[in-house]
Structures are given as C-alpha cells and as structure tokens.
C-alpha positions as CSV (number, residue, x, y, z in Angstrom):
1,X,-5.5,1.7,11.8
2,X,-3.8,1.2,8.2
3,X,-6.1,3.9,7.0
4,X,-5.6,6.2,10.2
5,X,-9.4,5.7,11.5
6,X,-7.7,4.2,14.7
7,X,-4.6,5.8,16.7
8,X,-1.7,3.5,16.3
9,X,-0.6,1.9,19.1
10,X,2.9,0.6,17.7
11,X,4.5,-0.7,14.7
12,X,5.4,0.6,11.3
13,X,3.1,1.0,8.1
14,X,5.5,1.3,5.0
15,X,4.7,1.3,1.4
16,X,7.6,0.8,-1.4
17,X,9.9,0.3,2.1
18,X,9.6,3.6,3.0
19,X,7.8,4.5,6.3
20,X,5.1,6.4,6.3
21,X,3.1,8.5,8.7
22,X,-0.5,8.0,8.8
23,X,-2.4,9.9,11.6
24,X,-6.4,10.4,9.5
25,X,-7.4,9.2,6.6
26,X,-6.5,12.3,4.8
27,X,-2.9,11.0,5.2
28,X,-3.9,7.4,4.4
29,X,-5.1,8.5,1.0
30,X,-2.8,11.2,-0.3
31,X,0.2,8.0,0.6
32,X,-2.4,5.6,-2.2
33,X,-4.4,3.6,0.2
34,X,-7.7,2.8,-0.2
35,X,-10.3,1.6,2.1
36,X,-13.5,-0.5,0.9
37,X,-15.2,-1.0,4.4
38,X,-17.1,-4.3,5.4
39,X,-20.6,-2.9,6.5
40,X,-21.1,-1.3,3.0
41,X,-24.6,0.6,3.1
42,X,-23.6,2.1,6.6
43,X,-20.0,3.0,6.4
44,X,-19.4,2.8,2.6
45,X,-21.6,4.5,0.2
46,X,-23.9,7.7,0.5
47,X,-27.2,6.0,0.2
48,X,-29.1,9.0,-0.7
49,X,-27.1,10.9,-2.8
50,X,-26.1,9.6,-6.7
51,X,-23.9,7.1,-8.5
52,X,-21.8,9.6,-9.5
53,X,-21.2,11.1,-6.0
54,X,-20.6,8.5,-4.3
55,X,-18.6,7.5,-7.2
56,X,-15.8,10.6,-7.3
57,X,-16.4,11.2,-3.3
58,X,-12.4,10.0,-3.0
59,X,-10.8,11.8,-6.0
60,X,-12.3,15.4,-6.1
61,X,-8.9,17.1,-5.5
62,X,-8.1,15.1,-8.8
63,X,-11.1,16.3,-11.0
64,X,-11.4,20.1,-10.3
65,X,-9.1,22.6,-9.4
66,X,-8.7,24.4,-5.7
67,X,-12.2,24.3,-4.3
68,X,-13.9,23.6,-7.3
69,X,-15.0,20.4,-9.1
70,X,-16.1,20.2,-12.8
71,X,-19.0,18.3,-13.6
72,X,-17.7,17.2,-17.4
73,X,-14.9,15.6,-15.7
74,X,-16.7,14.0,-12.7
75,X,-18.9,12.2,-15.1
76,X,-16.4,11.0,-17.8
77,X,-15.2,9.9,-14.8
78,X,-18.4,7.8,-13.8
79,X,-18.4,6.4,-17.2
80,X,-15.0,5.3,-17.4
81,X,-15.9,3.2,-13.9
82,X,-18.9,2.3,-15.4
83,X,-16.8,0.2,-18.3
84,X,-14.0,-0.6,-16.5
85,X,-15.6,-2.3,-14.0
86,X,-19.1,-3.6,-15.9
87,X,-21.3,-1.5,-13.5
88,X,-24.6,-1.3,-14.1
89,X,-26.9,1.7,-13.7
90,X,-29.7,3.7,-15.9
91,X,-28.2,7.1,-14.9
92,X,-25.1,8.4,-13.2
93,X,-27.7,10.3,-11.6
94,X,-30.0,8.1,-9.9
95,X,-29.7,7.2,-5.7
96,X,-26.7,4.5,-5.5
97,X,-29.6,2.8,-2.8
98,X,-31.5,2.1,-6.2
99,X,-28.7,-0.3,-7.4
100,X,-27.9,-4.2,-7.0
101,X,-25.4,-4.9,-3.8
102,X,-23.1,-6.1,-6.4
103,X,-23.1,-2.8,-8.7
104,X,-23.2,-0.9,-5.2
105,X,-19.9,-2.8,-4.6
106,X,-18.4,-2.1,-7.9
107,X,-19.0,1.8,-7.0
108,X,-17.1,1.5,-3.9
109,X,-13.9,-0.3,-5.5
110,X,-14.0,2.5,-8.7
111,X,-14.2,5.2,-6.0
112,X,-10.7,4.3,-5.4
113,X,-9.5,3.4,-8.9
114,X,-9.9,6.8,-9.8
115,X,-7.1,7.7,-7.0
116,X,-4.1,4.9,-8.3
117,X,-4.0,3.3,-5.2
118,X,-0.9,1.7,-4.2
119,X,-2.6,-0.1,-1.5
120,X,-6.0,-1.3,-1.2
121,X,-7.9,-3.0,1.7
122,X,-10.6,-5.0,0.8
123,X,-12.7,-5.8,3.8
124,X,-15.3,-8.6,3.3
125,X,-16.0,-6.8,0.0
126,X,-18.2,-10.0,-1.8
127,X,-20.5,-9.9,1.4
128,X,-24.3,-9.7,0.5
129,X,-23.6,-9.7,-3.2
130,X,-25.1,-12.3,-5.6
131,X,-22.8,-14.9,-7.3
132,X,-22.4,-12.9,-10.8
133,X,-21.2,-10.0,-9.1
134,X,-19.0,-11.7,-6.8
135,X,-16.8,-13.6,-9.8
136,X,-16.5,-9.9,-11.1
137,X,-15.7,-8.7,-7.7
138,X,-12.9,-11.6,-7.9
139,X,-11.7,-10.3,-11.8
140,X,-11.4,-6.8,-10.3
141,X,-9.4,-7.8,-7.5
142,X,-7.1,-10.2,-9.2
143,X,-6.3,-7.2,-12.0
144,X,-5.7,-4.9,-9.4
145,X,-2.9,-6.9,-8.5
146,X,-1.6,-7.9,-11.7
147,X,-1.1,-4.5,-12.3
148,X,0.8,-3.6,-9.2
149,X,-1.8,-2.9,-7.1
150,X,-1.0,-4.4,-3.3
151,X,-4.2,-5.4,-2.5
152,X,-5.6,-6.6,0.9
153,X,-8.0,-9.0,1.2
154,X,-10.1,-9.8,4.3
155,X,-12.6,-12.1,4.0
156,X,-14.1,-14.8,6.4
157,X,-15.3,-16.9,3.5
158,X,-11.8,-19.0,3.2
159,X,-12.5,-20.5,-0.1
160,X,-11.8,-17.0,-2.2
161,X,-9.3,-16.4,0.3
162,X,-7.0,-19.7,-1.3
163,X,-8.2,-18.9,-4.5
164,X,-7.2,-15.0,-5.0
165,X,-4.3,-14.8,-2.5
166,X,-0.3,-14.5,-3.0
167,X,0.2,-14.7,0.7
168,X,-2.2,-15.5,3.9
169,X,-1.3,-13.9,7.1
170,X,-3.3,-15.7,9.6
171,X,-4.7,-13.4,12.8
172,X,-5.3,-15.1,16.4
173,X,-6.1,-12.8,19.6
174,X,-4.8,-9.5,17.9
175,X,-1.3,-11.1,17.1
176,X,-0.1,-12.7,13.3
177,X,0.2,-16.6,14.3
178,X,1.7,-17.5,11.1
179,X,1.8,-16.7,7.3
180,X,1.9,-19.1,4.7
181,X,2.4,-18.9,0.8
182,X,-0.8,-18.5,-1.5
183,X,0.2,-22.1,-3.3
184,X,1.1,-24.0,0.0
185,X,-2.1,-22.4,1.7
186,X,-4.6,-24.8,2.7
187,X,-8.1,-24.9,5.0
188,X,-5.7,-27.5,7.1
189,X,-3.3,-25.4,7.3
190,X,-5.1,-22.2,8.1
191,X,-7.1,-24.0,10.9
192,X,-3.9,-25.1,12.4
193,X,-3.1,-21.3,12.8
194,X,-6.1,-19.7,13.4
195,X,-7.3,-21.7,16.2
196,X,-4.6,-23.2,19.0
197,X,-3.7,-26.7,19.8
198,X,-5.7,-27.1,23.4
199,X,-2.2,-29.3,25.2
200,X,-3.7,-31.7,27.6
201,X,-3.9,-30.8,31.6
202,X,-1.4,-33.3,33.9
203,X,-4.5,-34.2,35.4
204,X,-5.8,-35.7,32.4
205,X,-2.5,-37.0,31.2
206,X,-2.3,-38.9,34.6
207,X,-6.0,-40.1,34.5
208,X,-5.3,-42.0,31.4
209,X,-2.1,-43.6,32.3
C-alpha cells in the first residue's frame, strides 16, 4: 500500500512530515521510496534479461534524457553498484538468473540506490541467501540508515530484526499492537505483542475454585 500496489483504505503516508499522495508506484517512487519485494525471482528481478537491466530498471529517467537512455551511463552505473555493494558478476551483461541469490539480492537493493531513496522497504530481503551474503545484506542495510536513509525492515527471522532495528512496530490481525525501542526490544517482549494473552473462560475459573 506504501508503495501504491494496493488502494489505500485509510490513513496517512508522510515522509519528512509532509503528507503525501501515493495512488501507483510511479508516485511511490518519484516521492524516494523503494520497494525490495519478498518473493525475489518472481516479483523482483527480470530473470532473463541482464545484470545491468535489472540493475537501472528503477532509475532510467535519471540516466538518459526524455525517452532515451545512454548505455555509457547505465553501465558506469552497474559498476558503481557493483563496488558499492561487493556484487559479484563476470559481466554486466550476463542473465541476473546466472547469479548467487545473494548477488541477485544485492542487485535488487542497488536498483534503488541509484534513485536516493528516502524510504526503503525491505521485505524479507536475507530470505534464500547464504550466510556471507546475508552479513553484507545486514552492512548494506545498517549504512543505508546511517546515512539517512529510513529504512523498513520486515523480516520473520526475529534475531536480525533486534539486531539491525531502531524501532520494532509489532503487527497482530492487521492492527499495530505495540511498538517498542530497538534497545528495550526483546523475543519476550515481541511475543507478548505479537501473539494475545488467551484470559481464562468463567467456566474454567469456576472449575478450579
């Protein structure tokens, strides 16, 4: 909804406390957000097309002029990824399908890097990647923030979740049940809001008195 895939239904989305209207993702990205999806070979890259497409897909209107691109700057852009964020291919020009999941990844987050984005939703974005390229995953991420970046992080492995996170906003049933601070978060804490308290029946109160 954030990133104008799904109508809004109600609510505000605001960046830098100034509301903004998001109706596609068109909007979404020309306000700076950026969307790494969870399911990543079927919603996130271009499987059959190159490193570097699938690398500029989000920042073309920033590498051309009107309706036309320009390779030189396309793939000094692909390079420039490519040492930022330690990716590792033989050529910009081989299938992205060809890669590790982590370097696939890595692709995916520099698609938006090369837009600035202001915000970034991260959703499940170590899934299916091998422990080397998740710790980078986790560098990448933690940057991002330090330098400004809001970033946010969904992830069902809880663990990176207290490690990487200023602030935890707990979801139950569609509804925030509770946020907590990234230093007073805890897997006790974070159980106690994401699943309720069952309050015993009278019945069972009355059985055991």
């Amino acid at each position: 909804t954030i990133f104008g895939i799904r109508e809004r239904a109600g609510g505000d989305i605001s960046i830098d406390g100034q509301s903004i209207q998001v109706r596609t993702p068109s909007d979404a990205v020309a306000h700076g957000i950026g969307l790494v999806t969870e399911d990543r070979l079927n919603q996130g890259i271009f499987r059959w097309h190159s490193v570097i497409e699938n690398t500029v897909a989000a920042s073309l209107h920033r590498l051309g002029r009107g309706l036309f691109t320009s390779s030189l700057h396309e793939q000094t852009a692909t390079e420039d990824i490519k040492d930022r964020l330690n990716v590792k291919f033989a050529s910009s020009h081989q299938a992205i399908e060809n890669l590790s999941g982590g370097n696939q990844q890595k692709v995916l987050v520099g698609r938006w890097l090369l837009n600035d984005p202001k915000v970034l939703i991260l959703d499940e974005p170590t899934r299916g990647v091998d422990v080397g390229a998740k710790e980078e995953v986790h560098k990448i991420v933690a940057q991002l923030a330090a330098d400004g970046c809001a970033v946010l992080f969904i992830s069902s492995e809880l663990p990176e979740v207290l490690r990487y996170s200023h602030r935890v906003v707990v979801f139950r049933d569609g509804q925030i049940s509770g946020e907590l601070a990234g230093a007073e978060a805890t897997p006790e804490l974070v159980a106690e809001l994401a699943f309720p308290v069952e309050t015993n029946r009278p019945e069972q109160a009355d059985n055991r008195t």
